[in-house]
N, C-alpha and C positions, 0 to 999 in steps of 0.2 A: 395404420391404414388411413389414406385420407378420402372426404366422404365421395371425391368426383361422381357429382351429381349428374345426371343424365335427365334430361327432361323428355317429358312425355308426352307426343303431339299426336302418335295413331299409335289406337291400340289393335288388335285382331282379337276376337272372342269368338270361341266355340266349344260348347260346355252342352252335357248330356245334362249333368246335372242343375238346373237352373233355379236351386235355389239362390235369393239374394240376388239375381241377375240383374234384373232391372233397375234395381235401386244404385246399385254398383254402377250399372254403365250409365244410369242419370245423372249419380256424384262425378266421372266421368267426363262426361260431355259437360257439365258444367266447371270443369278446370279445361275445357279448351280441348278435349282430346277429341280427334276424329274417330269415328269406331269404322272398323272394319269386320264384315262376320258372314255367317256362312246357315245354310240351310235354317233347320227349324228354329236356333239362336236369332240368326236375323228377324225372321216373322216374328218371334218371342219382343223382341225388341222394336222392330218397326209399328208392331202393334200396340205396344204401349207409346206411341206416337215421338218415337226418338230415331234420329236422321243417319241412316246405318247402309255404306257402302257392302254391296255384295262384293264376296269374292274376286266371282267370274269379273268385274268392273276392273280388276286391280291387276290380274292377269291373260286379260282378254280372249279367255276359253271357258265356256259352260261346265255347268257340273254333270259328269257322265258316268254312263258305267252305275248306275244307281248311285248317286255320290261318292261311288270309290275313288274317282278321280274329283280332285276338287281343290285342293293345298298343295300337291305336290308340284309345285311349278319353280321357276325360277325368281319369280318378283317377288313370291313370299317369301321362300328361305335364303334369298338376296339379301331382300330386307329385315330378315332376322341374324344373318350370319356377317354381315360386311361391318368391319372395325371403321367407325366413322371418323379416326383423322388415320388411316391409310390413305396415302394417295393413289393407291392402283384399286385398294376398296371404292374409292371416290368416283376413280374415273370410268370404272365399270358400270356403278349405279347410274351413273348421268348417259353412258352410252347406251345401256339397255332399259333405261325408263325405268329403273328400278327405285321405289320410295322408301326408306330405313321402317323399320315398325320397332317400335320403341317399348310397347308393354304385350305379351301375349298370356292369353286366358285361356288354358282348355281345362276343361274334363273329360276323361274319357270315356270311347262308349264302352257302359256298365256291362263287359265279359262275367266281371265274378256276380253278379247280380242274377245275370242269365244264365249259368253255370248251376247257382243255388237255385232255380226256378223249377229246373229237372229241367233246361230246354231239350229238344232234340239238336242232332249234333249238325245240320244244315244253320239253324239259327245261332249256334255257339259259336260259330265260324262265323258269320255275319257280324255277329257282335265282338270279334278283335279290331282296335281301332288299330290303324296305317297312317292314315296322313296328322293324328292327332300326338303318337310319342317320336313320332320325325320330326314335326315341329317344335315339341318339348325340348328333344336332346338339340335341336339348332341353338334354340335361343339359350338353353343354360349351358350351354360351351361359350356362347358368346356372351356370357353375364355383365361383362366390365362394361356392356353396350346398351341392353337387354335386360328389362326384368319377366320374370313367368310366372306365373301363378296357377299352382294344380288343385287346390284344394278352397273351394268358399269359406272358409274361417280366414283369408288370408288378405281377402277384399277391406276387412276395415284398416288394417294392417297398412296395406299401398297406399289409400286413400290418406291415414294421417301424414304419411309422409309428404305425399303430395302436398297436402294443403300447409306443411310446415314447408316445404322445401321449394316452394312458390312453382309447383307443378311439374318437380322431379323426385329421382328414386336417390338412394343415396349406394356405393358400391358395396357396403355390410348388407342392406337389406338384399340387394340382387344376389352375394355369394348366397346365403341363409337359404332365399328361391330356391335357387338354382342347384344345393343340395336336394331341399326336400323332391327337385321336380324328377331329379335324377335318379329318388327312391321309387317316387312313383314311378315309372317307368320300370323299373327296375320288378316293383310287388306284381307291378300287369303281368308282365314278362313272365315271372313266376307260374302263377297263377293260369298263365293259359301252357305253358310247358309241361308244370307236372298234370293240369286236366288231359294234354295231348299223350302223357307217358300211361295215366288211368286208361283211356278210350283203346292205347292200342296195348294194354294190358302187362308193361313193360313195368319189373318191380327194382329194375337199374337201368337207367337210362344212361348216358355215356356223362351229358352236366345234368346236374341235378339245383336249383337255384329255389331261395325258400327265400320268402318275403311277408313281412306283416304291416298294419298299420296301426297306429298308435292310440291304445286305452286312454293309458296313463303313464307318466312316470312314477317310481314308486319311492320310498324315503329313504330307502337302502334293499341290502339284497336281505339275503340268506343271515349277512352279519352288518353290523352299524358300517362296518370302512369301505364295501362293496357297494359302488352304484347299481342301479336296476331299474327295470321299465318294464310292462305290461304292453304286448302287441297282441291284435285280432289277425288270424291267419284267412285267408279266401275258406275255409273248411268250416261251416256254419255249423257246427257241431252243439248243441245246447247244452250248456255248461257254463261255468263262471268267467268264460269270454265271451259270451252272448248277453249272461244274465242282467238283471234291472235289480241294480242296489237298492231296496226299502228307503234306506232309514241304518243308522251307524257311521263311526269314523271310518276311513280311509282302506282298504284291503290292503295290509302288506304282502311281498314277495312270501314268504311263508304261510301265511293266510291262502292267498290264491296257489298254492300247489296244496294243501292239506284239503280245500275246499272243494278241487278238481279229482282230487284221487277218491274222497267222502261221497262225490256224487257220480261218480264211474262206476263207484261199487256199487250203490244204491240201485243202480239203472238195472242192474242183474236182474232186479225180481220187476215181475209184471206187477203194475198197480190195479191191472183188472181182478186178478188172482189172489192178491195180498198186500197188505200193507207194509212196509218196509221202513226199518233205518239202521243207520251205520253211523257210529261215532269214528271219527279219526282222529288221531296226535303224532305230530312228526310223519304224515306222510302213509301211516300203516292205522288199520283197522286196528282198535280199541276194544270194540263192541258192536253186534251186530244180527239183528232179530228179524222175523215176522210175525203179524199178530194180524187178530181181527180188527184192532184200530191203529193208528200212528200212535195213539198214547200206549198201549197194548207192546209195544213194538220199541218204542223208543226205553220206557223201564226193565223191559227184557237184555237190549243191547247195552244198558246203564249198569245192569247188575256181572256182567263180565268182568270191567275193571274199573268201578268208580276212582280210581284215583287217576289214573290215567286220561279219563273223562273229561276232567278236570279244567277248563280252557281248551275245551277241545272241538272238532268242528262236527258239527250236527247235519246229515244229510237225509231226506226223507223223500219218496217216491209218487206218495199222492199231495194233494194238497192240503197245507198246514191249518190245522184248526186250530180254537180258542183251547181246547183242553189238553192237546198236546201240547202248544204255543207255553202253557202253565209252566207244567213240568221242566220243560226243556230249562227255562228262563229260572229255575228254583236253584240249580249251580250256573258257576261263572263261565260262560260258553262264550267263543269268540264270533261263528260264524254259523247262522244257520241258511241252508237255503233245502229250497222245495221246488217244484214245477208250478203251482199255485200257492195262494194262501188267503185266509178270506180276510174280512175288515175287521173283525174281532180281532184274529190272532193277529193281526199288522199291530194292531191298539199294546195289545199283549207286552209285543214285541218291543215296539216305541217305549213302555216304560221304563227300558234298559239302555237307556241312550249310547253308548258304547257298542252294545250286538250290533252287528251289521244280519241283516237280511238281504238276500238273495229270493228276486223270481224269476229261474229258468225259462219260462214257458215252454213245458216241456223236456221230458227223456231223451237221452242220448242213447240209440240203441246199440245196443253191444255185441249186435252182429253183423252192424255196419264195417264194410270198409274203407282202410284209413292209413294216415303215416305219421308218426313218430319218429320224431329224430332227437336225437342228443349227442353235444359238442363234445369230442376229443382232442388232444394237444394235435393242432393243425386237420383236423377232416372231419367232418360226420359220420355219425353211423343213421342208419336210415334204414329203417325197419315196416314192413305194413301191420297195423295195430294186433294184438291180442284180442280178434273176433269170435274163439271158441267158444263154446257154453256146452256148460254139462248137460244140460236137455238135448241137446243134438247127439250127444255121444254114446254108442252101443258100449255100455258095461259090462265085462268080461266077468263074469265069478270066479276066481279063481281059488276058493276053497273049498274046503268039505261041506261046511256050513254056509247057506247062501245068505245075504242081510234077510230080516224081517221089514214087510212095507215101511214100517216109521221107521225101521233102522236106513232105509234105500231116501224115504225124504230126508235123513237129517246127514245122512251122508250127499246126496246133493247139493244140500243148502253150505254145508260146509266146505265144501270143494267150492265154490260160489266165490264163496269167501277168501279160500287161500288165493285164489287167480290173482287176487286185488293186495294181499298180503308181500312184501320185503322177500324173499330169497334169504336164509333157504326160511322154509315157511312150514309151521305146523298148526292144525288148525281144531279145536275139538269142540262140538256143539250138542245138543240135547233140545228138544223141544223146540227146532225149528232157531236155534239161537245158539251165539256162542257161548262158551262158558271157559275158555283159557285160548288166546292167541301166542305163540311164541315167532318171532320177526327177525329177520334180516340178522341170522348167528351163522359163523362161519363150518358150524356142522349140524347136521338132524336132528343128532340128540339132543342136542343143547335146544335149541326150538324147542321138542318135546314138552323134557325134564322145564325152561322157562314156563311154556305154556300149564304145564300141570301146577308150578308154585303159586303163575297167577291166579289160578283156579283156588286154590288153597287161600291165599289169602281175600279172594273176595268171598267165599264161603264165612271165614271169620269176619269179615265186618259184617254178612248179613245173617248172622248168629246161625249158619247152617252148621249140624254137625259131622256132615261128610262134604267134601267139594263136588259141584257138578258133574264132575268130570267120569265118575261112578256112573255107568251105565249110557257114558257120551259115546257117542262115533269120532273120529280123526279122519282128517285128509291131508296130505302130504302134498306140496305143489308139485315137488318130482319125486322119485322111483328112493325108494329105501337100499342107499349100497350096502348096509349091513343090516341083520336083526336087532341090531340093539335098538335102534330108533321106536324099531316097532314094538320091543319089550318094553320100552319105559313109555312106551304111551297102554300097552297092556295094563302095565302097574300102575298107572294113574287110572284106573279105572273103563278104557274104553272097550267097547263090544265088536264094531266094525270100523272095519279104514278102507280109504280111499284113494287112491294113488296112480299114477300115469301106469307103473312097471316098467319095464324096458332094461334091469339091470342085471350084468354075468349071475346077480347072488342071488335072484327072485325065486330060484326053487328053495333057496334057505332062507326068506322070507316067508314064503307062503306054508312052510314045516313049522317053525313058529307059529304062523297063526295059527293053523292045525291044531297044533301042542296044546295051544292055550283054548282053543274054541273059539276062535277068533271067525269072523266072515271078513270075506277083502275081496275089493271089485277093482281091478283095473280100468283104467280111462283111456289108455292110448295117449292121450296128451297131456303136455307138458304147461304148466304155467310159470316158468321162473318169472321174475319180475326184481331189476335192481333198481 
């Protein structure tokens, strides 16, 4: 590619967001370039005392319509669209008084901004720009002429080349533009499509267009030979694409999906009500308590399956103190995060140079709604989130024996849990805590009988002589299609289960529990989760 420089004589700026502005178009105007701009940009600029052609001047019609009309004219996207050695490009511009514009600056106006603000839907409208991704997609279809710029980190960028290039762009830096201008445009678009399919309550829209903009790259994926990157979606959801890194190396791709699923689950329980944590590894809950403190809470969720624990991610619901911060940091832990955390436990935290900390600011509620998607060979699937909670849901008794109150909390808390657990999912807790998770086996029993051996062996490492699992309750994320499931969570010792129902065998599940003295409450709903 050779570098066919373009030089840069008027630029057109107009940017919502005006950071770096002024400085930018004084670097600017001091390589010679005429500035051309528009509304509260201009003021922005004329008043820092720099010499800025209005619009209306350039296309001899005022700004109307409350600025709706104001760029969409001929002299500007002339002068951004006309290939400068066409001769019929040429002889147009010279017939219609049209001036080439050689560099354009927008930002647009902040939609997802206003979208996250809760505006009302008069103002969300108001804030879709028009005359700002028409002029974007002009000028990056004509790149080989044209540079754009959509994003303020891109200004020192143009400027070096400038001042190497004696007051031109070169044709590598305009393609580079002219991609990213054409994402943006592209995230906007998104972003106000699936808001428009939200409002009118539409959960398939005919196109469906999903867009992000960029964290991070990341060092690899899932595996070292896999590329990967980290993008933020317009869906301000507080979690670990919001959160503010402490302190630690770098999040990997697996880091940030263990990190995301550790704090979804967490968000279950109110921190008004209780204190919370969840360990995750590979994606699936570990370990996972309430208690009267985070430290209460966090050695509850530890004694489920320390080995597993292991390098494993740390998620808590209130904010992290000095004496949890202890504990947690006494094994090798990759990632912790909280919604807060105070200066002690930051200290704490810091003297593990490696742990990364996370501060949410803030729970993700989990009975918001939302969308989820994930890639398949050639389409999406596209899904609206997993909002259920077993507080909202009327429990069916369906046995002889009805649970006992603590039997009714720890079967709650435990259903909590499978939600957030791999498919198929068994889940048994005691004391508001789990004490054997079995994850993602291609049949129930097998989760069961898993979940009861882990129980068994964390029992042995904490010198107990029976496993937890002795007087635990179970919850099943879906419906038990045979008794066995439910017998060998029987024979591991549980008293009550918890379970959607919904299956042809459920009268020859619920004669089991009978059998055995078993209490079982139906949920109505299902939690699979792959």
């Amino acid at each position: 590619m050779t570098e066919r420089l373009r030089r840069v004589s008027r630029a057109l700026i107009s940017v919502s967001d005006k950071s770096g502005l002024v400085e930018f178009a004084r670097a600017l105007a001091a390589e010679g370039v005429e500035l051309v701009s528009t509304g509260g940009t201009r003021k922005a600029l004329a008043d820092a005392g720099l010499s800025v052609l209005e619009v209306s001047e350039v296309t001899g019609f005022p700004e109307m319509m409350d600025g709706r009309v104001k760029t969409l004219h001929p002299k500007i996207h002339g002068g951004l669209l006309a290939i400068r050695d066409n001769a019929d490009h040429a002889a147009a511009m010279r017939s219609h008084g049209i001036e080439p514009i050689d560099l354009l600056v927008v930002s647009l106006y902040p939609f997802e901004a206003t979208v996250a603000k809760g505006a009302d839907f008069e103002t969300c409208i108001e804030n879709i720009d028009i005359g700002g991704p028409a002029m974007i997609r002009a000028a990056a279809k004509n790149h080989a002429e044209v540079a754009v710029v959509v994003d303020p980190s891109d200004y020192a960028v143009v400027l070096a080349e400038l001042r190497q290039h004696g007051g031109a762009t070169t044709l590598a830096l305009r393609r580079k533009l002219a991609a990213k201008a054409y994402a943006r445009t592209g995230v906007y678009d998104a972003a106000i499509s699936n808001w428009f399919a939200g409002q009118l309550s539409d959960p398939a829209p005919a196109l469906r267009a999903i867009g992000g903009h960029l964290i991070e790259p990341l060092r690899y994926g899932e595996n070292p030979h896999q590329s990967a990157a980290f993008y933020r979606t317009s869906d301000l959801r507080p979690g670990v694409a919001t959160a503010r890194q402490v302190q630690g190396k770098k999040l990997s791709y697996n880091n940030i999906n263990d990190t995301d699923a550790a704090y979804e689950c967490v968000a279950e329980f109110d921190p008004q009500r209780t204190a919370a944590c969840v360990i995750v590894k590979h994606a699936n809950p570990c370990g996972a308590a309430e208690g009267a403190s985070l430290i209460e809470a966090y050695r509850k969720a530890l004694a489920c399956d320390p080995v597993s624990a292991f390098g494993g991610i740390v998620a808590v619901n209130r904010k992290l103190d000095a004496e949890a911060a202890r504990a947690i940091t006494d094994i090798f832990t990759e990632v912790i995060i909280a919604p807060e955390a105070s200066e002690e436990a930051i200290a704490v935290v810091g003297a593990k140079k490696n742990l990364r900390l996370l501060i949410a600011d803030g729970l993700p509620d989990p009975r918001a709604a939302g969308m989820t998607v994930k890639s398949v060979a050639g389409g999406l699937l596209v899904q609206s989130r997993d909002n259920a909670v077993v507080d909202d849901m009327k429990l069916e008794v369906v046995t002889k024996r009805a649970p006992t109150n603590a039997e009714l909390t720890d079967l709650a808390f435990a259903f909590r849990i499978a939600k957030h657990v791999k498919s198929n999912t068994i889940v048994y807790a005691k004391d508001r805590a789990t004490v054997g998770i079995g994850a993602g086996q291609m049949s129930r029993i097998d989760s069961a009988r898993i979940a009861a051996r882990k129980a068994e062996d964390a029992a042995k490492a904490a010198g107990l002589q029976a496993p937890l699992t002795k007087g635990s309750v179970v919850a099943s994320d879906a419906f038990f299609p045979f008794a066995d499931g439910l017998l060998a969570a029987v024979e591991a010792g549980a008293t009550a289960v918890i379970q959607p129902g919904g299956s042809v065998r459920d009268d020859e599940v619920i004669k089991a529990a009978d059998d055995h003295g078993i209490a079982m409450v139906f949920t109505g709903t299902r939690h699979f989760r792959h």
